[in-house]
C-alpha positions in Angstrom: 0.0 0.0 0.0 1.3 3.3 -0.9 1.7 5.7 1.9 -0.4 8.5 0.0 -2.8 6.6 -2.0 -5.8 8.2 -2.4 -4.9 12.0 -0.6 -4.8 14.8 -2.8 -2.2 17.6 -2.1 -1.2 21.2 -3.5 2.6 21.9 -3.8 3.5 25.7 -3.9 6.3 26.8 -6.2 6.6 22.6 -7.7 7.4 23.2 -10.6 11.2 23.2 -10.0 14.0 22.5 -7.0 12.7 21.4 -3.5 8.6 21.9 -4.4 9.3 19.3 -7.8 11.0 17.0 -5.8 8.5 16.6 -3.1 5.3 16.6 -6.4 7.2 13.7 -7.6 8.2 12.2 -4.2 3.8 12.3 -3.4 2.9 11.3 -7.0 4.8 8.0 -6.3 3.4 7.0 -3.1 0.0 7.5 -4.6 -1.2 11.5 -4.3 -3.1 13.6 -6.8 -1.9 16.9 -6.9 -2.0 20.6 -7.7 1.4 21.9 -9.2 1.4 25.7 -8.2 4.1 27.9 -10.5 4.6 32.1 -10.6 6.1 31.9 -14.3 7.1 29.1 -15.9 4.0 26.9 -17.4 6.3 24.9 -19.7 8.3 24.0 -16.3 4.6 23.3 -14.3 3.7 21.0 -17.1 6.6 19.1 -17.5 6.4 18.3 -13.7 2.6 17.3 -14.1 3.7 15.0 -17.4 6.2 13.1 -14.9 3.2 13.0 -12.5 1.0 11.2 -14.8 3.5 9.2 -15.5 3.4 7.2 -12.1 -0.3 6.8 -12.3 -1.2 10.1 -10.2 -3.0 12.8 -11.4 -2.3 16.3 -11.4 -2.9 19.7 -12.8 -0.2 22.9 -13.0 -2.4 26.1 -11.2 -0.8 29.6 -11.7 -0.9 31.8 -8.6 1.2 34.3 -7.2 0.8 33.3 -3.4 1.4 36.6 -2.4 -1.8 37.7 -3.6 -4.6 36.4 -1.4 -7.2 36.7 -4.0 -5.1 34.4 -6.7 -4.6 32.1 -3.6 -8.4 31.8 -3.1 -9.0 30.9 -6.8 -6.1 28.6 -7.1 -7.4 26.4 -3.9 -11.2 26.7 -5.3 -9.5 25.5 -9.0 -7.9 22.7 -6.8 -10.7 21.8 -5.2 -12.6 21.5 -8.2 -10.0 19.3 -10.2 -9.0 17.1 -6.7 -12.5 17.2 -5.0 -10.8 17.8 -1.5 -7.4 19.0 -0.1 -5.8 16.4 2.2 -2.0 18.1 2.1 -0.5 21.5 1.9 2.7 22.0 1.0 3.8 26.2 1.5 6.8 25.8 -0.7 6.9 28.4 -2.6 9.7 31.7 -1.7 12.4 34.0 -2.8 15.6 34.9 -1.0 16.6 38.2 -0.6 20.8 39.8 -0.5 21.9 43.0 0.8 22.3 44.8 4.5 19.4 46.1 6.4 20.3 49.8 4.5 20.0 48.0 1.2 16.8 46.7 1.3 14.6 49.4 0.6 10.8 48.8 0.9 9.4 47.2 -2.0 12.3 44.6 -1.5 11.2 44.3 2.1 7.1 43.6 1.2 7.8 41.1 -1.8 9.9 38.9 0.8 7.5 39.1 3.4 4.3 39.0 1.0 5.7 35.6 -0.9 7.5 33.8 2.1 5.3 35.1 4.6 1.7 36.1 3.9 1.8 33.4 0.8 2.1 30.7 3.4 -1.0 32.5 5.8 -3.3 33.1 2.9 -2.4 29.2 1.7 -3.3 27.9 4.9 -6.7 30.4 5.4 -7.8 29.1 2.1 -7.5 24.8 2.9 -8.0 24.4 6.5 -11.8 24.9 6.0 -11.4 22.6 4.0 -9.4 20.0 6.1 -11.7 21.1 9.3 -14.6 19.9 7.4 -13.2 16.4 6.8 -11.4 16.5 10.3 -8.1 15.7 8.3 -5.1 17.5 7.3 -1.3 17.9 6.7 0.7 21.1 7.0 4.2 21.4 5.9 5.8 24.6 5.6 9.2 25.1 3.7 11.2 27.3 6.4 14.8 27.8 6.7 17.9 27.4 8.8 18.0 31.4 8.5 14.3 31.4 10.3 15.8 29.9 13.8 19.2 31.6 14.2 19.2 34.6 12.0 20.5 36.0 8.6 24.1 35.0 7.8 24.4 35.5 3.7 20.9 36.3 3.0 19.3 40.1 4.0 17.5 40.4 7.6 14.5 40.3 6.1 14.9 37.4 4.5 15.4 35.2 8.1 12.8 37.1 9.4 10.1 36.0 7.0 10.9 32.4 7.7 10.8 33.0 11.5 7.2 34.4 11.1 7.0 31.1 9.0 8.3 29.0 12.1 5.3 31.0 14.6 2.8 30.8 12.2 3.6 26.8 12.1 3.7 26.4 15.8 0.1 28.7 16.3 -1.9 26.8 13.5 -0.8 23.5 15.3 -2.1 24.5 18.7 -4.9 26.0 16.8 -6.0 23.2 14.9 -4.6 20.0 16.3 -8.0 19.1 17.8 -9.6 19.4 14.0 -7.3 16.6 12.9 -5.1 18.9 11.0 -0.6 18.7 11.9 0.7 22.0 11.0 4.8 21.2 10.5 7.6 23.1 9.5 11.0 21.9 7.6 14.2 24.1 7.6 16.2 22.9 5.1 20.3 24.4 4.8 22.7 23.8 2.0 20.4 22.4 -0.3 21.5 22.8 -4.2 18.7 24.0 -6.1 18.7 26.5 -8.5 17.7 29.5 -5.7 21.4 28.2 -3.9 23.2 29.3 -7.7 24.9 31.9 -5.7 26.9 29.2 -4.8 30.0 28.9 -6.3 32.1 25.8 -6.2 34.7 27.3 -3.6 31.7 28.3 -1.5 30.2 24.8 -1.7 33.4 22.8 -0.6 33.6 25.7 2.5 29.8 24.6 3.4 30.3 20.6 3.1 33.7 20.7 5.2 31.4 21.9 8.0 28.7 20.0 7.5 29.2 16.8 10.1 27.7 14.1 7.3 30.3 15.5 4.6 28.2 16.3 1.9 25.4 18.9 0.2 21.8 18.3 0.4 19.4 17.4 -2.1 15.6 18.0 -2.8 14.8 14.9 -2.6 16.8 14.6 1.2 14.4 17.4 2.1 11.3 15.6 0.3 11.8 12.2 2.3 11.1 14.1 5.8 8.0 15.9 4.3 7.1 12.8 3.3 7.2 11.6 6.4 5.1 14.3 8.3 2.2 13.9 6.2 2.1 10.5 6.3 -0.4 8.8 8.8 2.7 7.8 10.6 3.8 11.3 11.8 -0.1 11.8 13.2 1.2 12.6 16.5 3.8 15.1 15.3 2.6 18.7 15.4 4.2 22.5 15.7 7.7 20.7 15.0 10.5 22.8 13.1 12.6 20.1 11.3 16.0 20.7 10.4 17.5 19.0 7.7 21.2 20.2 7.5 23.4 17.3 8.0 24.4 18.4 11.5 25.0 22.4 10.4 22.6 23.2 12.9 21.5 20.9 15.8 19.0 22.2 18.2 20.0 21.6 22.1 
């Protein structure tokens, strides 16, 4: 029995890096799915095309999550197509560079609006959904820069994933009794195509200090959201999980 079979799910920002890998990663263990993309269709419907290809179905949505009205439609377009959302995944973001004097305020609100507000407007929109059923899973994509601050990125770029990390931990409280887990991964030194700043000197410094002695992949990250919204992880709520290698190990 596939862990998934049968749940439907909508991915934010799947259709590249982290968000693809955990579509495809779903798709095989049985989940339909909503493949949410900003800009690229051609990239949204290749992912759906490897979708169908394991049996699941799926359909590529276009919504800018910062925008709570395209966040409505998108979920009422998923509903529509899936019949019922059984998994959220708030995936989608954009990282931000430059010191607290650089960022002036349109930079500041786009951060905040995608990483932030996208994920609150996401979850407003499905939990009455879940509440109905008295079922749902909640994972939201956070970041090692959410728990101890901004090293590379700008300040408001860590403080966007730490609102992320509250948000997670209120939800849970709020909603455990509804059958809904509310989770939260924090992912570091993951190559995906958001980590190009990377160079190859940068990414030998980073895995020297990394205690497993190696990069991360999407699909390292996709396993443990696998995981939590699985029925296995049922009694996991308002957790932040890292997945680092070691970089960061919480006492």
């Amino acid at each position: 029995m596939k862990k998934l079979q049968g749940k439907k799910a909508i991915v934010t920002g799947s259709s590249y890096g982290i968000g693809k890998a955990v579509a495809l990663c779903f798709a095989n263990e049985g989940c339909d799915l909503v493949v949410n993309y900003s800009k690229s269709e051609k990239k949204a419907l290749e992912v759906v095309s490897e979708i169908e290809k394991t049996g699941a179905r799926a359909i590529a949505i276009r919504a800018d999550v910062s925008s709570s009205s395209e966040v409505k439609r998108m979920v009422e377009e998923a509903v529509a197509f899936l019949k019922t959302v059984d998994i959220l995944v708030n995936n989608a973001g954009i990282i931000a560079f430059g010191t607290l004097e650089e960022i002036d305020d349109e930079r500041l609100e786009k951060v905040l609006a995608i990483n932030y507000k996208g994920t609150f407007y996401c979850c407003r929109e499905t939990i009455p959904v879940m509440k109905r059923q008295n079922y749902g899973k909640i994972v939201n994509v956070s970041s090692i820069a959410g728990q101890q601050g901004d090293h590379a990125t700008a300040p408001s770029y860590g403080s966007s994933k730490g609102a992320m990390n509250v948000l997670t931990k209120s939800l849970a409280r709020q909603f455990g009794p509804y059958g809904i887990n509310v989770n939260a991964v924090a992912p570091h030194a993951i190559i995906t195509p958001m980590m190009d700043y990377w160079n190859k000197k940068r990414q030998e410094e980073m895995r020297k200090m990394i205690p497993v002695g190696r990069l991360g992949t999407p699909e390292d990250v996709a396993s443990v959201v696998l995981f939590l919204v699985s029925d296995e992880a049922s009694f996991v709520t308002g957790q932040i999980i890292n997945i680092n290698g070691g970089y960061l190990m919480d006492s």
